[in-house]
C-alpha positions in Angstrom: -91.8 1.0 31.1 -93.0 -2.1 28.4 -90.3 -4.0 27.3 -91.3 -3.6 24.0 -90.1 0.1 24.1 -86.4 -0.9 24.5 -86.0 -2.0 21.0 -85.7 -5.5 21.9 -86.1 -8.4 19.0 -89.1 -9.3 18.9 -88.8 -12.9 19.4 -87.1 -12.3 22.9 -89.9 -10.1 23.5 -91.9 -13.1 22.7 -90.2 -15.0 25.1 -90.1 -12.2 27.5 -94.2 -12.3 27.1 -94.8 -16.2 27.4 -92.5 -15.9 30.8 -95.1 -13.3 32.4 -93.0 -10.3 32.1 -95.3 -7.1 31.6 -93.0 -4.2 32.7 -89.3 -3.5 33.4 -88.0 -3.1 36.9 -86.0 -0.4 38.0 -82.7 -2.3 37.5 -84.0 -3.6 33.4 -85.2 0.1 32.7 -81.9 1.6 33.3 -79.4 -0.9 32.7 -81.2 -2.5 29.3 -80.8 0.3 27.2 -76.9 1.3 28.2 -76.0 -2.6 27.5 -77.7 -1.8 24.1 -75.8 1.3 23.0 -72.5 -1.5 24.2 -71.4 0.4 27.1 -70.0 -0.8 30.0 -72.2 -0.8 33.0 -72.1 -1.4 36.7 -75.3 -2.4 38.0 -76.0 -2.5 42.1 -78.8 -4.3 43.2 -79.7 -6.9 44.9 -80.9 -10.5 44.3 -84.5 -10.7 43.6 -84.6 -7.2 41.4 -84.6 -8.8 38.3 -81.0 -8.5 37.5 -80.5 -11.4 35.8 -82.7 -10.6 33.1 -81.4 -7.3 32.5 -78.4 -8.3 31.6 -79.7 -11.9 29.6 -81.6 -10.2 27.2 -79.4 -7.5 26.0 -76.9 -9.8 25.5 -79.4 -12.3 23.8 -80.2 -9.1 21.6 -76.5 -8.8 20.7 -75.6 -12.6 20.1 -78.6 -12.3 17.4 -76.0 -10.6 14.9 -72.9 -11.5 14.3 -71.0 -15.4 14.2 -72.4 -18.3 15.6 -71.2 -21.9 17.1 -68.6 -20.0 18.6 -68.1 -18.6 22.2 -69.3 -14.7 22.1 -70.7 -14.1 26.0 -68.8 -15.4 29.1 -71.2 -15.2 32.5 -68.8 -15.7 35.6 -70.4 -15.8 39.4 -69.5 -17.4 42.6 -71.8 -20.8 42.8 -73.3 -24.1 40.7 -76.1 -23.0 41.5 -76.3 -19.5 40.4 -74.8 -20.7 37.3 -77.8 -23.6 37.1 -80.1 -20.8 37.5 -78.8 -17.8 35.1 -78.6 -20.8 33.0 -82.5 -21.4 33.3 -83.1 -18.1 33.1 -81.0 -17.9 29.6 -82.5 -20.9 28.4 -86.2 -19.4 28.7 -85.5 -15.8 27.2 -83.7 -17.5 24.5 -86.4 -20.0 23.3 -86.8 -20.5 19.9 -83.4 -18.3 18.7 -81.3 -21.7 18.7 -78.5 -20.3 21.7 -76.2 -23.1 23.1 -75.5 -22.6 26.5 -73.0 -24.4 28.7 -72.2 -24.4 33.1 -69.0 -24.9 34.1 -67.9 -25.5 37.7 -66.4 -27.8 39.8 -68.2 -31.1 41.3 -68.5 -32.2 38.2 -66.9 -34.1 35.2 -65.2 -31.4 33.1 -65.6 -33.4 29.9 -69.1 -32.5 28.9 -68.0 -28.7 29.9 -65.2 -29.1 27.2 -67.3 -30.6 24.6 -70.0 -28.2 25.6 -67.5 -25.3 24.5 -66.2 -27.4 21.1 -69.6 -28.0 20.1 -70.3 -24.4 19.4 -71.9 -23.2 22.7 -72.4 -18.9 22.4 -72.4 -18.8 25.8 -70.6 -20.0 29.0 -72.1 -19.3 32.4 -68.7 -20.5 34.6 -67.5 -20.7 38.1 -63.7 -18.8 38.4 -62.3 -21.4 39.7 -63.1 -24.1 37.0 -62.8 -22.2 34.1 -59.5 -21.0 35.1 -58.3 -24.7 35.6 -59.7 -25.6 31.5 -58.2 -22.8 30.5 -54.8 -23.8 32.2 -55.3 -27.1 30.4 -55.3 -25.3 27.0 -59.0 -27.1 26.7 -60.0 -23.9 24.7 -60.2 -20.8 24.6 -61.8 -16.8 25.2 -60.4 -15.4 21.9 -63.9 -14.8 20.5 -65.9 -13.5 23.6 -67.2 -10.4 23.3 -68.9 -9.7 26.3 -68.2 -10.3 29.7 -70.7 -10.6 32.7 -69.4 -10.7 36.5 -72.4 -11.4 39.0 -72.7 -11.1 42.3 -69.3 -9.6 42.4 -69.1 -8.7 46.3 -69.7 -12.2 46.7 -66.9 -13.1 44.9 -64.8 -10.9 46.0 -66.1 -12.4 50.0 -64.8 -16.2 48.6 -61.5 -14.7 47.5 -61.9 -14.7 43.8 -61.1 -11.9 42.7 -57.3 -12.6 41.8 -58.9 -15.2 39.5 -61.4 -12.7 37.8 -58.1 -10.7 37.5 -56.6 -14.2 35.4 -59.7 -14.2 33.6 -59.4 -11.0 32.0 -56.0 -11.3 30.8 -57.0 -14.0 28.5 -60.1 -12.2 26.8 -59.5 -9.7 23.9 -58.9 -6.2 24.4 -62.1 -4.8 22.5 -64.7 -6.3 24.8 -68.2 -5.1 26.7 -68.0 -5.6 31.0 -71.0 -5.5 32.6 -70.3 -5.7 36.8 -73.7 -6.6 38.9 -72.9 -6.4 42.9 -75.3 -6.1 45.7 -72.6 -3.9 47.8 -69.6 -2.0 46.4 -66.5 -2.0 48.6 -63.4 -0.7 47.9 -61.7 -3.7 46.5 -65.0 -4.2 43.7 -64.6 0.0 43.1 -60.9 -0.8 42.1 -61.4 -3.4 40.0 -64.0 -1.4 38.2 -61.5 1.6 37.8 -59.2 -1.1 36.4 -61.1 -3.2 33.9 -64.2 -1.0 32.7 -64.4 1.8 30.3 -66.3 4.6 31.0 -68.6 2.8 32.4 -72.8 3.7 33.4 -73.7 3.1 36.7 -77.0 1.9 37.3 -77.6 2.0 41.0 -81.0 0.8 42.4 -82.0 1.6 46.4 -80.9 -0.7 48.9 -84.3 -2.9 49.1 -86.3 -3.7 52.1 -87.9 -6.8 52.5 -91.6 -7.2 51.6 -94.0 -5.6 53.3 -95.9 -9.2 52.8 -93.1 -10.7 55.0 -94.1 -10.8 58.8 -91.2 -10.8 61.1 -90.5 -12.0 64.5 -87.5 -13.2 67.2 -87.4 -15.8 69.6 -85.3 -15.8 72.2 -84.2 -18.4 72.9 -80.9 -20.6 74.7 -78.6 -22.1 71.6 -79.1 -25.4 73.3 -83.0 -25.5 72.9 -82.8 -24.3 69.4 -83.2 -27.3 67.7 -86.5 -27.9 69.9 -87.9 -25.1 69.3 -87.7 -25.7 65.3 -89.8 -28.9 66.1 -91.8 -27.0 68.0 -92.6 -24.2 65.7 -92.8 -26.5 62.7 -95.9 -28.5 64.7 -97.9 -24.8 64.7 -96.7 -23.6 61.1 -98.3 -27.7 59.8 -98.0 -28.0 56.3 -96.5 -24.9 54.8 -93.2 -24.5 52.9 -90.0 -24.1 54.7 -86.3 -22.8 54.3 -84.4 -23.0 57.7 -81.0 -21.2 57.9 -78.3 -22.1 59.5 -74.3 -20.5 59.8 -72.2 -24.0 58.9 -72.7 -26.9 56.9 -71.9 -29.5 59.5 -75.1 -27.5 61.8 -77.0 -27.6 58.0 -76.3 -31.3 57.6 -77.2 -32.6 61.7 -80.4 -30.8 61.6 -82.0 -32.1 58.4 -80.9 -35.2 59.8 -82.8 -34.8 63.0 -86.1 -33.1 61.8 -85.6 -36.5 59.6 -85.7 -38.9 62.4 -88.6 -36.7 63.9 -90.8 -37.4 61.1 -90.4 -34.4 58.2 -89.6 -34.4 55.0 -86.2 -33.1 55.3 -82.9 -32.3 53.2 -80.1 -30.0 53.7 -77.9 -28.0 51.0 -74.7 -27.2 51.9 -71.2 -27.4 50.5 -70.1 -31.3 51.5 -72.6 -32.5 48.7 -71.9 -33.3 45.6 -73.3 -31.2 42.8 -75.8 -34.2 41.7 -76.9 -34.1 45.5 -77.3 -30.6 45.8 -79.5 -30.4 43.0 -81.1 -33.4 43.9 -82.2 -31.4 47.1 -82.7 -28.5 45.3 -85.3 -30.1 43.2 -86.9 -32.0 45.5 -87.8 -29.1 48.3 -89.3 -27.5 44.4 -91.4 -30.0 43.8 -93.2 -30.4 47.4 -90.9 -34.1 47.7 -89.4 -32.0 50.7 -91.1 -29.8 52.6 -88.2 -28.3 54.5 -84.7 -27.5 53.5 -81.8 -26.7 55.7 -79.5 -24.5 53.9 -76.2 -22.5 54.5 -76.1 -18.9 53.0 -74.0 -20.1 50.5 -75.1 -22.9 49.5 -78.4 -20.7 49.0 -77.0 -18.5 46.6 -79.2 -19.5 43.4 -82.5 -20.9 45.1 -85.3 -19.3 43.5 -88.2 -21.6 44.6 -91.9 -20.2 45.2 -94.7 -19.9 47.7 -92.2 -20.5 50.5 -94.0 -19.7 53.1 -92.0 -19.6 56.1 -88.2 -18.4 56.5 -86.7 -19.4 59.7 -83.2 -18.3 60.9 -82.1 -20.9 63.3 -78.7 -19.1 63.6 -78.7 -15.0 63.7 -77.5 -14.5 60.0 -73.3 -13.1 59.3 -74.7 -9.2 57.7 -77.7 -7.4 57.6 -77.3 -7.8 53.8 -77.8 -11.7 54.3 -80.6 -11.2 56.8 -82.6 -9.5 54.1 -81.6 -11.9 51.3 -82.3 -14.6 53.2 -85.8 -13.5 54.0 -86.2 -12.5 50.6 -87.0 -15.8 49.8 -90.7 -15.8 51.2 -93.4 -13.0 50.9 -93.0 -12.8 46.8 -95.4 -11.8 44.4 -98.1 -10.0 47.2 -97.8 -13.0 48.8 -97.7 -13.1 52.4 -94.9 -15.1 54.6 -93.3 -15.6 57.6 -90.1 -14.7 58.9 -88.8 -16.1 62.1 -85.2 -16.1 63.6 -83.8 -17.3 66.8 -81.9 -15.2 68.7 -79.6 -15.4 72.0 -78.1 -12.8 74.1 -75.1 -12.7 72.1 -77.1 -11.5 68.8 -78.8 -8.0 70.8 -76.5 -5.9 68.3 -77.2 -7.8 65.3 -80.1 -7.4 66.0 -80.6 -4.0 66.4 -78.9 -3.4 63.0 -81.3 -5.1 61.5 -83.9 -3.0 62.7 -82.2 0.3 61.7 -82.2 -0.9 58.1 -86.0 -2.6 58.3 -86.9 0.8 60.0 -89.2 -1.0 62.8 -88.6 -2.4 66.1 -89.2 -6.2 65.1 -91.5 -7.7 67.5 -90.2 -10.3 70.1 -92.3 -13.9 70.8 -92.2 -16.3 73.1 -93.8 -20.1 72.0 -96.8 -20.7 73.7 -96.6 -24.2 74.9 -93.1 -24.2 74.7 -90.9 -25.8 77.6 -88.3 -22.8 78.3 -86.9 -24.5 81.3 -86.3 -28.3 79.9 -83.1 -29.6 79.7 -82.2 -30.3 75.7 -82.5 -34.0 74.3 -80.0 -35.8 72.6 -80.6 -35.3 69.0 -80.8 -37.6 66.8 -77.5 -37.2 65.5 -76.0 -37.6 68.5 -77.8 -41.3 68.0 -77.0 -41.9 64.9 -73.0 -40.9 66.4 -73.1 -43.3 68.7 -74.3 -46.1 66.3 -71.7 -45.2 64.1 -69.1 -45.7 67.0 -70.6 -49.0 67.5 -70.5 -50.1 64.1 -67.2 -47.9 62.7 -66.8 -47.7 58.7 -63.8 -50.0 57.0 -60.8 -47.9 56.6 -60.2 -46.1 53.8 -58.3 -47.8 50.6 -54.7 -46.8 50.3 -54.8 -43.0 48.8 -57.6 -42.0 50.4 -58.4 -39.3 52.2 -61.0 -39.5 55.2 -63.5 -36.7 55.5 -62.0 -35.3 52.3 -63.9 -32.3 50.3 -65.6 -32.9 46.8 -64.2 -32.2 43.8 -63.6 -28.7 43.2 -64.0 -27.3 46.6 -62.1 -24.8 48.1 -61.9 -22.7 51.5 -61.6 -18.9 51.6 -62.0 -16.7 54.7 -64.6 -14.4 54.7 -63.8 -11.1 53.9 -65.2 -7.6 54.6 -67.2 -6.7 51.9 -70.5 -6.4 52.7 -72.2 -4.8 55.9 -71.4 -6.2 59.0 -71.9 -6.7 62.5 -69.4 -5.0 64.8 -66.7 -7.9 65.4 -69.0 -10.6 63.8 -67.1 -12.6 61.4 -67.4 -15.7 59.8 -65.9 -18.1 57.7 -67.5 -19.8 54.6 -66.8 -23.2 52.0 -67.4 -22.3 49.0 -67.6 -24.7 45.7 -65.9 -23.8 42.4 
């Protein structure tokens, strides 16, 4: 189906050309035209389906009539950087029509959020966490919004917002359009759309496999050689693009730092940075600056970076969900890529669920040239440990607080909400 049969403006479908757009996916076919008639919808799909559009330019289409410099639209996910990114995604379906936009999350200063509101912005694309905390302040208000978007609800509802979401709705007005997007749909996200949404459409689109561009394969391999065989693999993949996986920010932050001392152009994203340094990473694995980034799934949430052209799990990812969103990431647009994760003997079942939903036994590889018996190194960060020990930091001034989070973090235990593996849990930082 053409966009242009929707009944779109046609200045969005302008936009929708310049972007490269030519036909609707599944998820814009179905769920453009209920937004339209102003119904409430619960789309379930998965990132990388084209979800963010389907729900941008109805809503576009609606803020076209009506008041401006006020707020109508209200956008609330789990991350910065899925806010930066529906942001982007806004911000280039809306050319030319004269939207203001604003992000608000944690991080960050909350004054240019405020004025960002004041000055007339039509739409808000906000972290729970944040917004609830202006809000509290009395820093304005959701009198005018009209419609509300929650994304990536089973994510939120993993990071233990959804008592917030539950907050947020009390302060909008009664007449208003919900529009629920969730990759999954447990019971707690079922209940909360019997609660808030009116007879609502569901728009359900088939739990996706990866690409069949994407080339997998495990390597077994002992936890303590791991990082070894990431050097090792990154000498036969050369110069190529590279997103490396890991389960915690502390393992995120140690290996960028030792692929670093090794010679790479490294960085890690995780949820100890600030929100200038995560985009600072963020942007800099975009533009070639780094050619590998260490990430936690988290912190990943948002990345939409092209022709990456090697996903490597270093450790066996929480869900088969985040096993195919993670390799997601590579093998777009009939392009091929490469998907490697290490496993050890403690991942057999996770990985075998993995292979139920791919439908294919995923093929096992050993590293030619790779020293299976060698004892493990110290890394470098063990080094850089040390030297620190030598040379210790000056105490803190009075008030401080060593090893304290950023602004605006939080910590939530993760939750069952999404597929998981047998006994396997984990717990996650998450960023407001």
């Amino acid at each position: 189906m053409s966009f242009q049969s929707l009944g779109l403006d046609p200045r969005l479908l302008k936009n929708v050309e310049t972007q490269g757009y030519t036909a609707t996916t599944p998820i814009q076919k179905k769920a453009i035209p209920a937004i339209l008639e102003g119904r409430d919808v619960v789309g379930l799909a998965q990132t990388g389906t084209g979800k963010t559009a389907a729900f941008v330019l109805p809503l576009l289409h609606r803020l076209m009539t009506g008041p401006r410099h006020q707020l109508r639209a209200l956008i609330v996910g789990p991350t910065r950087e899925l806010a930066e990114q529906t942001k982007d995604v806004v911000v280039k379906l809306g050319e030319h029509v004269n939207f203001r936009c604003v992000t608000i999350y944690g991080g960050v200063g909350q004054q240019p959020q405020i004025n960002g509101v004041r000055q007339g912005a039509e739409i808000a694309i906000a972290c729970p966490g944040r917004l609830l905390d202006l809000l509290g302040q009395g820093k304005f208000n959701l009198n005018h919004v009209e419609c509300l978007i929650l994304d990536e609800a089973d994510r939120m509802f993993d990071m233990g917002f959804l008592p917030d979401i539950r907050k947020i709705l009390q302060r909008l007005p009664p007449r208003r359009q919900i529009l629920l997007f969730s990759a999954t749909m447990p019971e707690e996200i079922r209940a909360l759309v019997h609660d808030i949404l009116r007879d609502p459409v569901t728009v359900q689109i088939a739990h996706s496999k990866p690409a069949a561009t994407v080339d997998h394969a495990l390597y077994p391999v002992e936890q303590t050689q791991k990082a070894a065989m990431l050097l090792a693999l990154l000498k036969k993949i050369g110069d190529g693009s590279v997103l490396v996986f890991t389960r915690t920010k502390h393992r995120a932050k140690r290996l960028a730092a030792q692929l670093c001392a090794s010679g790479y152009r490294a960085t890690s994203l995780q949820g100890n940075l600030s929100q200038r340094q995560r985009q600072a990473a963020l942007d800099g694995f975009k533009s070639g600056q780094h050619q590998i980034l260490v990430a936690t799934d988290l912190a990943a949430r948002g990345i939409d970076v092209e022709d990456i052209t090697h996903v490597i799990n270093f450790d066996m990812p929480a869900t088969v969900d985040d096993y195919t969103h993670r390799i997601g990431r590579t093998g777009r647009a009939a392009k091929t890529g490469d998907a490697f994760t290490f496993t050890t003997h403690e991942d057999e079942s996770s990985v075998r669920a993995i292979e139920r939903v791919l439908g294919f036994k995923i093929e096992r590889r050993r590293l030619e040239g790779f020293d299976y018996s060698a004892k493990p190194a110290a890394p470098a960060a063990h080094a850089a440990h040390a030297q620190s020990q030598r040379h210790p930091p000056s105490a803190p001034k009075p008030g401080g607080k060593p090893g304290g989070k950023p602004a605006g973090q939080s910590r939530s235990p993760h939750s069952g909400g999404v597929r998981s593996f047998g006994s396997l849990k984990a717990k996650r930082r998450y960023s407001r």
